[in-house]
C-alpha positions as CSV (number, residue, x, y, z in Angstrom):
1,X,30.5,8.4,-77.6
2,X,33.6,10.0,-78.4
3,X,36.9,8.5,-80.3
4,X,33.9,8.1,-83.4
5,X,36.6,6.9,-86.1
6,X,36.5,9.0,-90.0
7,X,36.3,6.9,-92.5
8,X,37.4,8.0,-96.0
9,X,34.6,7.7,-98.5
10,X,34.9,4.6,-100.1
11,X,36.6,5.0,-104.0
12,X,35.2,4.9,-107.1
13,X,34.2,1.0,-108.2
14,X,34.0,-0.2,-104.2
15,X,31.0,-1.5,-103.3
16,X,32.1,-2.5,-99.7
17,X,30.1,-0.3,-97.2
18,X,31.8,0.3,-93.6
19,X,29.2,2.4,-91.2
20,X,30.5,4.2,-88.0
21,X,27.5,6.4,-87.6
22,X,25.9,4.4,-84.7
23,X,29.3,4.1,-83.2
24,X,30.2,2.3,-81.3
25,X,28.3,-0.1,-83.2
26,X,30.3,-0.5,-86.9
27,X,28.7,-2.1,-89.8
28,X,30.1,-3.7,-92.7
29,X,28.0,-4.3,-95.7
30,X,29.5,-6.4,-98.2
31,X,28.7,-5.9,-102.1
32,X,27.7,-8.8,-104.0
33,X,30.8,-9.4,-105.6
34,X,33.7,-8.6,-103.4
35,X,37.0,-7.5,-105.3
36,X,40.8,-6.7,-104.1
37,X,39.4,-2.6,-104.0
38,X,36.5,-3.7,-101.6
39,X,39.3,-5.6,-99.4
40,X,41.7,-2.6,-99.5
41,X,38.8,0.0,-98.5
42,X,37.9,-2.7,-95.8
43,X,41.5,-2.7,-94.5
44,X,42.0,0.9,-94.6
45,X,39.1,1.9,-92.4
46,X,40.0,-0.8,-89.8
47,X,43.0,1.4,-89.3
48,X,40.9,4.5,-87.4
49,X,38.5,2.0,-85.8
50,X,41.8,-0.1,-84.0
51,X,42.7,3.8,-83.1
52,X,39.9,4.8,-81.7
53,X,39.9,5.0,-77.8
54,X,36.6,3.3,-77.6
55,X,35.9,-0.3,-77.8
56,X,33.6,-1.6,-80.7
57,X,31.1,-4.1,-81.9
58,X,30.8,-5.2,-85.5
59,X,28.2,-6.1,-87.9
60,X,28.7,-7.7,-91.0
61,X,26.1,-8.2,-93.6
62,X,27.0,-10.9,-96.0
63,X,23.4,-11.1,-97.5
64,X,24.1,-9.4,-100.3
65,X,26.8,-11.6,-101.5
66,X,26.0,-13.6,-104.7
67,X,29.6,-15.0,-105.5
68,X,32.1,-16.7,-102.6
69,X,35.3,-14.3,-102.5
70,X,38.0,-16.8,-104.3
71,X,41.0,-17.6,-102.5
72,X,43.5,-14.8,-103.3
73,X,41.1,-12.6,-101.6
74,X,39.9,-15.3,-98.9
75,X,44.0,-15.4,-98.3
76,X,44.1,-11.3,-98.0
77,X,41.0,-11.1,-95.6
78,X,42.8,-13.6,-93.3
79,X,46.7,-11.9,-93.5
80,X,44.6,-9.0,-92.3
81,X,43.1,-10.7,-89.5
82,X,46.2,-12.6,-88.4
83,X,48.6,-9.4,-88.2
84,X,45.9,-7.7,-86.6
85,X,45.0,-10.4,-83.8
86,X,46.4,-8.2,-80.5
87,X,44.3,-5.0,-81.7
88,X,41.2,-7.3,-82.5
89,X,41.5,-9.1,-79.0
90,X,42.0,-5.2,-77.3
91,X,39.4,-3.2,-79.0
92,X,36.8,-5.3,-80.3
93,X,33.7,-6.3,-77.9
94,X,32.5,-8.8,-80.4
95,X,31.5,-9.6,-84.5
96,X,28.6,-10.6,-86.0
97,X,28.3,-12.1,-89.4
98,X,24.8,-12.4,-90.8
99,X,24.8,-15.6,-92.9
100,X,21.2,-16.3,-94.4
101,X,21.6,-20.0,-95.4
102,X,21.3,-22.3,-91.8
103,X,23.9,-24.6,-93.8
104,X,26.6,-22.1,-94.7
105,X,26.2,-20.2,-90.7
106,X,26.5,-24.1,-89.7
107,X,30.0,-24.0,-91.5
108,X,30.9,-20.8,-90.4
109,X,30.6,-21.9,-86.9
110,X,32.5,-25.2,-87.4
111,X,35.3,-23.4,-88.8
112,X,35.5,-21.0,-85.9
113,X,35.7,-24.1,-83.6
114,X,38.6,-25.0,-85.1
115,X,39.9,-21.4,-85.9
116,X,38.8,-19.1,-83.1
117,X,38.7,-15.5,-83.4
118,X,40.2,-13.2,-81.0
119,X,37.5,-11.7,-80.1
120,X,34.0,-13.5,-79.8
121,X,32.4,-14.1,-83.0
122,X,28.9,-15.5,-84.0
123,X,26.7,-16.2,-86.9
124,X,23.2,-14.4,-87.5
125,X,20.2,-15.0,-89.9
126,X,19.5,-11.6,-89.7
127,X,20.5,-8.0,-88.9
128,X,18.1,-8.2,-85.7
129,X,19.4,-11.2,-83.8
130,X,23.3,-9.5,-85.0
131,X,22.3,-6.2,-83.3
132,X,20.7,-7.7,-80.4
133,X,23.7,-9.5,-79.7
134,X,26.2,-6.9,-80.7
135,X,24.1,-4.6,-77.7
136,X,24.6,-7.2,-75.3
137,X,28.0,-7.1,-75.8
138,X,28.3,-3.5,-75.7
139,X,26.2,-3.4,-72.4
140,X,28.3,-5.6,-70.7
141,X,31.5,-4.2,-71.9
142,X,30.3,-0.7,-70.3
143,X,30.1,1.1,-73.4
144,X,27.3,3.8,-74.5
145,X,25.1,1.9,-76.6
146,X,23.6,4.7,-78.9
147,X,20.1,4.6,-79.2
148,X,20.4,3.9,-83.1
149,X,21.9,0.4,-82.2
150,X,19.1,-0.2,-79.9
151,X,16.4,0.4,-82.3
152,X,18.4,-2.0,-84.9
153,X,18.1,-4.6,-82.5
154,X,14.7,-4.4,-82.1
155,X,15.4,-3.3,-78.3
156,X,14.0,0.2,-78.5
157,X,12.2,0.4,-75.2
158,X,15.8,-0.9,-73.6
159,X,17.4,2.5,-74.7
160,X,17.7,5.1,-71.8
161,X,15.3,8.1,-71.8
162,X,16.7,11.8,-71.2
């Protein structure tokens, strides 16, 4: 599992959470109220993941989110994605967002209907069905799937022995 990206320890007052440690599985962790610093740290340590020579999947856990981002930072997170659509297409297997609320992953969807990713994208309930899916991905793009990931998906007995 080499290329593992190194992430900078998030700053003082960021609550945003980026984990490479079951590489190449990453997962985001979002803090319940997301601010510009959370968005900055999120940006920065993209920077080493697009780098890496290894192809990724990505988690991200909104359930701990009590407040919507408001539009300046909606705005950001999107500027980010846009300039970064090539690298996203090139070294990312796949995201999943875990939504709770069935109505709010409903929306989620809708809107990626009519603003695709470039790279598949899907909405989760939970961190099980995200991981599961996330191993598929990685499976089937040939990558290593650490046995970490495997266990987080609830697919222990899938991971190679020896």
């Amino acid at each position: 599992m080499g290329g593992v990206p190194s992430l900078g320890a998030p700053p003082a007052g960021v609550g945003l959470r980026f984990d490479v440690s079951i590489w190449p599985l990453a997962v985001i962790t979002m803090p319940p109220v997301l601010s510009a610093a959370d968005i900055e740290y999120m940006q920065a340590c993209y920077e080493p993941v697009f780098a890496s020579p290894t192809r990724h999947a990505l988690i991200v856990d909104t359930t701990t989110i009590v407040r919507v981002p408001d539009a300046t930072l909606r705005k950001q997170m999107k500027a980010f994605e846009d300039s970064r659509r090539p690298i996203i297409r090139e070294k990312n297997i796949g995201s999943a967002i875990i939504i709770q609320s069935a109505v709010v992953r409903g929306g989620y969807t809708a809107l990626r209907w009519i603003s695709p990713q470039p790279a598949p994208n899907r909405a989760f309930p939970n961190m099980r069905e995200a991981a599961e899916w996330c191993v598929r991905g990685m499976e089937e793009g040939g990558q290593v799937v650490p046995i970490a990931a495997y266990r987080l998906a609830g697919l222990a007995e899938r991971a190679p022995v020896g």
